[in-house]
Every structure is written in C-alpha cells, then in structure tokens.
N, C-alpha and C positions, 0 to 999 in steps of 0.2 A: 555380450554385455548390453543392458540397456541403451549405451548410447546410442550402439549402431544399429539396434531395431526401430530408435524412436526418432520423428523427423521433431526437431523445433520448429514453434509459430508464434511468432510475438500476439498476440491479442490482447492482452489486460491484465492487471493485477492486484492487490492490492495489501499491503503490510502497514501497521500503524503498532505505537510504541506504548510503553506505562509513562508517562510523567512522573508518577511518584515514586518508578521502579518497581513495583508490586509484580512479582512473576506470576503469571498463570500456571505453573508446573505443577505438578503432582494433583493437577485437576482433570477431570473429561470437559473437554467444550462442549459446551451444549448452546442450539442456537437460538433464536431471538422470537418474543413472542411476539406479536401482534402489534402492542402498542410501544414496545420499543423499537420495533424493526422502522416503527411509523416516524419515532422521532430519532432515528438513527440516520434513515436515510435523509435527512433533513443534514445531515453534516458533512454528504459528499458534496462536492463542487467540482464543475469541469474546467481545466485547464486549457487555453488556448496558446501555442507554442509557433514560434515562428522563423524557421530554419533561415539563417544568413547565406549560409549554401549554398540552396536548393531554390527559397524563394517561396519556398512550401507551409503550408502553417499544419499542424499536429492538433487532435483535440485528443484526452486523455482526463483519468477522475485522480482526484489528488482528497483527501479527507482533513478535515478542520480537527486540529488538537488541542484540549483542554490545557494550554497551554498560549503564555503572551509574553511577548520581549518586554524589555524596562521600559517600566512605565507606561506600559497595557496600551501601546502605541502601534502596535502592528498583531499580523496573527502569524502562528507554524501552522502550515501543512505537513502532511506526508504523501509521498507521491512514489510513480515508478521512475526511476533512472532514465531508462530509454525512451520515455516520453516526453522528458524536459531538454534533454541533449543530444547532441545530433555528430556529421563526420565532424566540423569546424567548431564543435563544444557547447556549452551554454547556449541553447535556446532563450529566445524571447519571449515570455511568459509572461498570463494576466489570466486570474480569476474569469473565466468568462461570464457576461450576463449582469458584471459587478460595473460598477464607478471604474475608469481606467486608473485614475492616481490612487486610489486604495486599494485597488485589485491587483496594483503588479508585482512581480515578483521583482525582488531587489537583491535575495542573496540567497545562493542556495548552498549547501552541504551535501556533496556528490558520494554514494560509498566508492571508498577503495578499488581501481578495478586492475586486474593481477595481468599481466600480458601475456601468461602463459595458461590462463582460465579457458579451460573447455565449456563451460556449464554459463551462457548468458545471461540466464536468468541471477546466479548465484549470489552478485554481489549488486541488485536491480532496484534501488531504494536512495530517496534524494530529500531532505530535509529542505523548506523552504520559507522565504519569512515577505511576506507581502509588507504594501512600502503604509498599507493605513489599519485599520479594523475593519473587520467586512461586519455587516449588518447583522447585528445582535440577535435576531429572531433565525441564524443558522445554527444550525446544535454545535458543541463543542463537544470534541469524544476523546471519552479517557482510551488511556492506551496500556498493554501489558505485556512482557515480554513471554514467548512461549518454546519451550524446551522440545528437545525430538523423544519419539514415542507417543506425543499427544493423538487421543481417540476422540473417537465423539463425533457430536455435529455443529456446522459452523454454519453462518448466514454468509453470502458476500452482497453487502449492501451498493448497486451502487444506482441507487434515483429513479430504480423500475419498483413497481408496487407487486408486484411478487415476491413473498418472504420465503418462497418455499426453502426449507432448509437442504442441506446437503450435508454433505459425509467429508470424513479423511479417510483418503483411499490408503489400502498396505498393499504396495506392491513387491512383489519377490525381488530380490537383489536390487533395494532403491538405497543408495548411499549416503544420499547429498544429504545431510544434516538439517544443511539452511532450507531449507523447500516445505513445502506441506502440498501435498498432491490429494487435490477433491472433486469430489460431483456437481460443482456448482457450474449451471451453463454458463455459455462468457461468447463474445466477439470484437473484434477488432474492435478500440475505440474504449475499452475497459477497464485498459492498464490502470494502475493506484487504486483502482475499486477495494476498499477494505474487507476482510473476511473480520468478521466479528465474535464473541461467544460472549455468553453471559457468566459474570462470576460476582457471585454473592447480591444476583438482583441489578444488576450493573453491568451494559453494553460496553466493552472493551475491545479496541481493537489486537488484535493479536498478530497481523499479517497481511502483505500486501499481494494481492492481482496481479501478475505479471505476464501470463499467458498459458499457453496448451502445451502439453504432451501429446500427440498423434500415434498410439503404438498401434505399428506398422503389423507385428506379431498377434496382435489380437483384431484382425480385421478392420484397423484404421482407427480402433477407439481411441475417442478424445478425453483427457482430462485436464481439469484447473491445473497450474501450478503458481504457489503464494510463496512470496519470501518471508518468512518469519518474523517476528520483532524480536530480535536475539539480544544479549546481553551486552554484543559491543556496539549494536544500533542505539540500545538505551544509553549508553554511558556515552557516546557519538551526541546522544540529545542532549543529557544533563549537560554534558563540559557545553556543548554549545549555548545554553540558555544561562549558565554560570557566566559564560565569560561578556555576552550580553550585559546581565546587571553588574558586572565589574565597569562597565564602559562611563 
C-alpha cells in the first residue's frame, strides 16, 4: 500500500475555496501566466503563529480571499490547519509584516479532524477572519472548488517570483479523494501556499499546500501534496460568511 512505502513531511501547502461556489470540474487546470502569477502572488501573506506550549512561534502562507465579513470590516484567509494549531490548539496568529490590531487573527474555522484519520494532511485547511482590513493594494483571489480526476497544470503561488508551472501527478493506487499530488517544488515554511489555475481568464484558487509525499519505492522521490477546495470546504465558507451577515 502506498502508505507504507511513503514517509510523511509536513512542509507547506496550500487550498483556497470559490466564494461564489463556482466549481472548477469538468475543467483541465491550466496554470498561470505571467502577469497574473505577478498579481496573484501579491494575495499571499505570511502568517506568524505563536505556540502557548512550546513558547515557539510558526511562520507559514495563508492567501487573502475575495471575500469580507459584515460590513467589509475585516478579511478571510485560507490557510493550512497545522500551521495555525498546535498540541494545546489555537495558535496565536497575525498577518505578519501587517498593523498588529488589523493583522490579527480573531477567529478561525478549524476542518473536522477524525481521531481515527491516518492521512494528516486529509482534513489540513483552517478558515480565518483578521480583527481589521489589510491594506488594499493586496490582491483578493477568488476561489473554486475542484473535483478528483482533475489534470492539467497548476501554479503554487507562494511570494517567490518563479511562476514555473507544475503538473498533477497520477500516481498508481492513489485513493485519497481530497489530495491533489504535484511537481510544484515546496519546503518547510510553505504550508497554505495556494495552488492556482486559471478558468475563464481568471486566477482561482483551487487548493491548498500542505506538504510532501517522500516515495521511498521510487528512490526517495518528492512530491507536493494540496488539499482540495471540496464541496464541504465551500459550504464550510458560505454558512460561515452567512451567519456573519446575520450578526
């Protein structure tokens, strides 16, 4: 079985959602050109997290979503799970590089995690809502949700100026649904970095950075692995931005 050829390595990752719902499916991804990859990556931001625990502080990429709580008074991120939380839960988080009182994180939405989950990465996606509006001249990126089977190639943006694209890898007896396994390099410190494609002229995030595959079976090769923006992430976003404007 692949689990037991393949070693886990937490390094980075990156899934981001549709706002409007808009699926990516029954599309190839294709990745980013030039001058969107330019103002794409203008929409990562790095998170600084700070373990109560440990004493430790975490830095990690979380992406700005075209998307704003009631009365356009804060911003969502989307980030990776094990980035923002730790053994004693909720890290201490802020935008880093931003204002501290508008850069901090004030509430997050943790996925689901199953206590009998083998697969770390599987459920690795943490919705977040800063306590002001970060400075307007950061991009806002739509998001979309992406179905398994998707091909093609994908950007992962996260604030290096290298757009080179990358691939979705097919690998033999790969199960995991939620996952998208690619070529995109990555190292610690990358986690939330979004994988992007374009649809219809239009950077969309499709999935988040989470970390490597290490197959042991193929000479130690390394691959991405991204958490999708799946269908119960999106309806995860809408209820939570619904019941915001109900407040």
């Amino acid at each position: 079985m692949l689990i037991r050829l393949t070693l886990l390595i937490a390094a980075g990752l990156a899934l981001v959602l549709s706002a409007s719902g808009q699926a990516a499916d029954r599309l190839a991804f294709m990745p980013l050109d030039p001058a969107s990859f330019a103002d794409s990556r203008n929409g990562v931001v790095r998170l600084l997290c700070a373990d109560a625990a440990t004493g430790h502080s975490y830095v990690s990429r979380a992406v700005l979503l075209d998307v704003s709580g009631a009365g356009g008074d804060n911003d969502i991120l989307l980030a990776a799970r094990h980035g923002v939380t730790g053994r004693a839960g909720e890290r201490q988080c802020r935008v880093y590089g931003e204002d501290e009182e508008t850069g901090q994180i004030i509430e997050m939405i943790l996925a689901p995690q199953n206590p009998h989950e083998d697969n770390e990465f599987g459920e690795d996606w943490a919705i977040l809502r800063t306590a002001g509006r970060l400075p307007a001249d950061i991009t806002r990126l739509q998001a979309a949700g992406s179905g398994p089977g998707m091909t093609g190639g994908l950007t992962m943006v996260n604030r290096v100026t290298d757009n080179q694209a990358c691939r979705v890898e097919q690998i033999e007896d790969w199960s995991d649904e939620r996952l998208i396994v690619h070529s995109c390099p990555s190292r610690p410190g990358l986690s939330g970095s979004p994988m992007v494609t374009m649809i219809k002229g239009v950077p969309h995030v499709v999935g988040l950075h989470v970390g490597q595959y290490v197959m042991l079976q193929d000479d130690g090769r390394r691959y991405g692995v991204a958490r999708r923006l799946s269908d119960h992430f999106l309806a995860t976003l809408i209820a939570f931005l619904e019941t915001d404007t109900a407040r």
